[in-house]
N, C-alpha and C positions, 0 to 999 in steps of 0.2 A: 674840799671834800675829798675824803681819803676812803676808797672800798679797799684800798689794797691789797690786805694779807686775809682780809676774809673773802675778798670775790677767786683771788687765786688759789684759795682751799677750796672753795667752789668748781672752781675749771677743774683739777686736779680729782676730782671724783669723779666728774661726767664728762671728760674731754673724752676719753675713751670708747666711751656707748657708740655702737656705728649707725652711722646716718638710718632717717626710715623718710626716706622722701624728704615732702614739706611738714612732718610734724615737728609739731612745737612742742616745748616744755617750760614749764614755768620754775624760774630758779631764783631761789631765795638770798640775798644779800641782805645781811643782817646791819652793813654799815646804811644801805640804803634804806632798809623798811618797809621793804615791800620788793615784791618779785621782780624781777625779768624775762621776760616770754623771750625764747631763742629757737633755732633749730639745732637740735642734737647732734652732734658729726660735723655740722657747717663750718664756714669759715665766720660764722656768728662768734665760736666761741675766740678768734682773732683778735675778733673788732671789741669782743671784750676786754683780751688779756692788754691790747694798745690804751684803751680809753681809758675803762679804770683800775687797772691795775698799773699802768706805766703812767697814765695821765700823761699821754700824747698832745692835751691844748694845753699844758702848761708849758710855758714856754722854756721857767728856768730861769727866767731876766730878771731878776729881783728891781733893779731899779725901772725897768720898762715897765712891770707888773704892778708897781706902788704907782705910778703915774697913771695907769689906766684905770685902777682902784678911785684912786682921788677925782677923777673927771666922773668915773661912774657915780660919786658920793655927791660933787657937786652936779649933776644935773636930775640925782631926786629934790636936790635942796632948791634946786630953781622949779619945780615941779614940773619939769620932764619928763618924759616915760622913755628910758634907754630901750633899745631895742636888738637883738640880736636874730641874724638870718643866719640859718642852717642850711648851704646849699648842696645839696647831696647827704643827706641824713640817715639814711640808711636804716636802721632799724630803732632809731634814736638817742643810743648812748650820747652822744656828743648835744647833743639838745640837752639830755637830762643834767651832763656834765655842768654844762656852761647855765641851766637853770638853777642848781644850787649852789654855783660858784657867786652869778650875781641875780638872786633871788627877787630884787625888785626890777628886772629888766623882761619885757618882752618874748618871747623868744618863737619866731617862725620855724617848722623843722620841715623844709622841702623836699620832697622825697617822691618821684613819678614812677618808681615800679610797683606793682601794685600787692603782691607778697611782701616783700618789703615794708609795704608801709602799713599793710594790715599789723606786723610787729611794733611799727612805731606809734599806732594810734594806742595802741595795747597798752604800751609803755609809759608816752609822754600822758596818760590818761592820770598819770598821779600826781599829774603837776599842772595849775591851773593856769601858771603863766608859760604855759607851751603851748602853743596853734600848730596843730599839724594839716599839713597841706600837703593833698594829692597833686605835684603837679611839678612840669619841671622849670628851670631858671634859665633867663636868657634876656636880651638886651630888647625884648620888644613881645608881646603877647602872639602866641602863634600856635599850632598845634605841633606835635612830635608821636614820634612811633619809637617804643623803646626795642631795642637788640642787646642779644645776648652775649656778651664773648668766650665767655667760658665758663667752669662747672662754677666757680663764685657766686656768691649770693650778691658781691658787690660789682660785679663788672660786666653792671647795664652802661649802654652807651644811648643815648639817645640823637634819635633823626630827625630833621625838620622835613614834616611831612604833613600838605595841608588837608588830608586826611584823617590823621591820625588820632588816635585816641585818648589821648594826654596832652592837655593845656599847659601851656606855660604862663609864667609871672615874672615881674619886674620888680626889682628891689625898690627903684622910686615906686612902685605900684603900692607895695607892702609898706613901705613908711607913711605914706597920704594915707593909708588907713586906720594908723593909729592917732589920738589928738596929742600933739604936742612932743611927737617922736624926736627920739635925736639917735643916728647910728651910734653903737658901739660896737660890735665885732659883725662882720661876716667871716662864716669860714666855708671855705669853695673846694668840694669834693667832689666834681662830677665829671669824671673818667673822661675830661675829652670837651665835655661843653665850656671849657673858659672860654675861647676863641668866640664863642654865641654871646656868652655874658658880657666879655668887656670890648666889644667890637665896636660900639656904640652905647650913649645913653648910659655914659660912666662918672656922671658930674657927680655922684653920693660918694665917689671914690676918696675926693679932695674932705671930706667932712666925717669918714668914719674913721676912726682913732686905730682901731685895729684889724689887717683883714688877713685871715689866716688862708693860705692853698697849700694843696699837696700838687707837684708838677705829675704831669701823665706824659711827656715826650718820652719816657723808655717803652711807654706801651702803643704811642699812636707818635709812631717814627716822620718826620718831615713834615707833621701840624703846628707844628708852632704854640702846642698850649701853655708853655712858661713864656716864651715872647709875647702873647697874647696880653700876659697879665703884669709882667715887666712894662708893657710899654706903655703902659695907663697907669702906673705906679710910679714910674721913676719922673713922671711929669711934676712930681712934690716931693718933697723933703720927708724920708722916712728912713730910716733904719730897719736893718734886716737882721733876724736871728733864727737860725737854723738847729734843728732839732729835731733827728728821728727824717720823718719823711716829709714831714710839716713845714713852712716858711713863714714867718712870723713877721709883718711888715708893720710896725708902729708910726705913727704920724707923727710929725714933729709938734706940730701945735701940741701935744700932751705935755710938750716941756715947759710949757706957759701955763701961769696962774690959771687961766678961765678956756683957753682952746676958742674955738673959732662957733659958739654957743649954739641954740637951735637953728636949724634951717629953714627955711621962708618957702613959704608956701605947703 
C-alpha cells in the first residue's frame, strides 16, 4: 500500500495552515479512499509524512518480508486469525498501514490518550478488521495516569497510578480474545512503557514472528527502555534490521517451512 506522492501533495498544501488548538480537519487521500482526520499545524502531519509517505514499517528486507508474507498465507490456510497489536497507536496511521498491508489479519490499535484516540476511532472506523482500544499496554492489567512532555501530540508518557483513569491490557489478554489467534506483528511505540510491557509475562514474545520498537532512551536517559526489550528478545534467535528510528526483530522460526504453528490455549 503506496499513499506516497498523493498523501505528500496533500501535506504540501496544508502543512503550512497554523495550528488552531485541537481542531481537526479531514484530509482526503485519494490512494486511500477515504479521509483522515488530523490536527492542522500538529506534529499529526509528521506521523503522516513517516507512515505513509516514507512507509516507516517497511522494513526494506525483501527476504525477511517474503518470509513473513508466507507465514501470514499459511496460517489463513490453516484457518487461523493472524493478529496484529498496535502498541502506541497514536492517531492510527500505523494500524490502517499494517490493516491493508495484511488485510486478513486482526488488528488491535492501543492508544490511552484520549484526544488522540478520538482521531484513531475516526480513522480506523473504515476498516473493519481494526479494534481500537482506549487503553494503555503493559505486562499485567492495572490502572495509569497519562503526562504530558511536551507540545507533541505524541509524547504522552504514561504512570502507573492505581488511581488513575486509563486501564491497561495484555497482549496474552488481547490474543485469548480472539478464537484461533496466532501473533504476527506487535509494534511498540510508547514513549517509555517498554520497561512495563516486557518486565514480565513475555512468553508471546517467543511465538510472534515480528516485533517492531522505536527505542526512547535518548528521551527517558538511564531507563533502560531498549535493554528492557533487548533482553526478552535476544533470549531467541532473531535477526535485527534497522531503519529510520524503527527496529525490526524477525524470528528465526520464519525461516522454516511451517514456524512454531498456533499457540495453546
Amino acid at each position: 500500500m503506496r499513499a506516497g506522492a498523493g498523501a505528500l501533495a496533500v501535506r504540501a498544501r496544508h502543512r503550512l495552515r497554523p495550528a488552531a488548538g485541537d481542531r481537526t480537519e479531514a484530509i482526503e487521500l485519494p490512494a486511500l479512499g477515504h479521509a483522515i482526520r488530523l490536527r492542522p499545524g500538529s506534529t499529526d502531519w509528521d506521523v503522516l509524512q513517516h507512515i505513509l509517505v516514507e512507509e516507516t514499517y517497511d522494513s526494506r528486507s525483501p527476504l525477511h518480508e517474503a518470509a513473513l508474507e508466507r507465514y501470514y498465507r499459511a496460517a489463513l490456510c490453516r484457518g487461523d486469525v493472524p493478529v496484529i497489536v498496535d502498541c502506541g497507536a497514536n492517531i492510527g496511521l500505523a494500524s490502517i498501514w499494517y490493516a491493508r498491508r495484511f488485510p486478513q489479519a486482526r488488528v488491535f490499535a492501543v492508544e490511552p490518550e484520549a484526544a488522540n484516540f478520538e482521531l484513531l476511532a475516526a480513522n480506523a472506523a473504515h476498516y473493519p478488521n481494526i479494534t481500537a482500544l482506549r487503553c494503555g499496554i503493559s505486562d499485567r492489567s492495572m490502572r495509569i495516569t497519562m503526562r504530558h512532555g511536551d507540545a507533541a501530540h505524541w509524547a504522552w508518557r504514561a504512570e502507573e497510578d492505581p488511581g488513575g483513569a486509563v486501564e491497561t491490557v495484555t497482549i496474552p489478554g488481547l490474543l485469548a480474545g480472539v478464537a484461533k489467534a496466532v501473533p504476527l506483528i506487535v509494534k511498540v511505540d510508547v514513549e517509555g512503557s517498554e520497561v512495563a510491557l516486557f518486565r514480565s509475562n513475555t512468553d508471546w514474545t517467543a511465538r510472534t514472528p515480528l516485533i517492531v520498537f522505536e527505542s526512547h532512551d535518548w528521551m527517558m536517559t538511564w531507563c533502560g527502555t531498549a535493554h528492557a526489550v533487548f533482553a526478552v528478545l535476544t533470549q531467541h534467535r532473531r535477526d535485527y534490521v534497522h531503519r529510520g528510528e524503527n527496529t525490526f526483530s524477525y524470528a528465526h522460526f520464519l525461516a522454516a517451512e511451517s514456524g512454531p504453528g498456533a499457540p495453546e490455549g
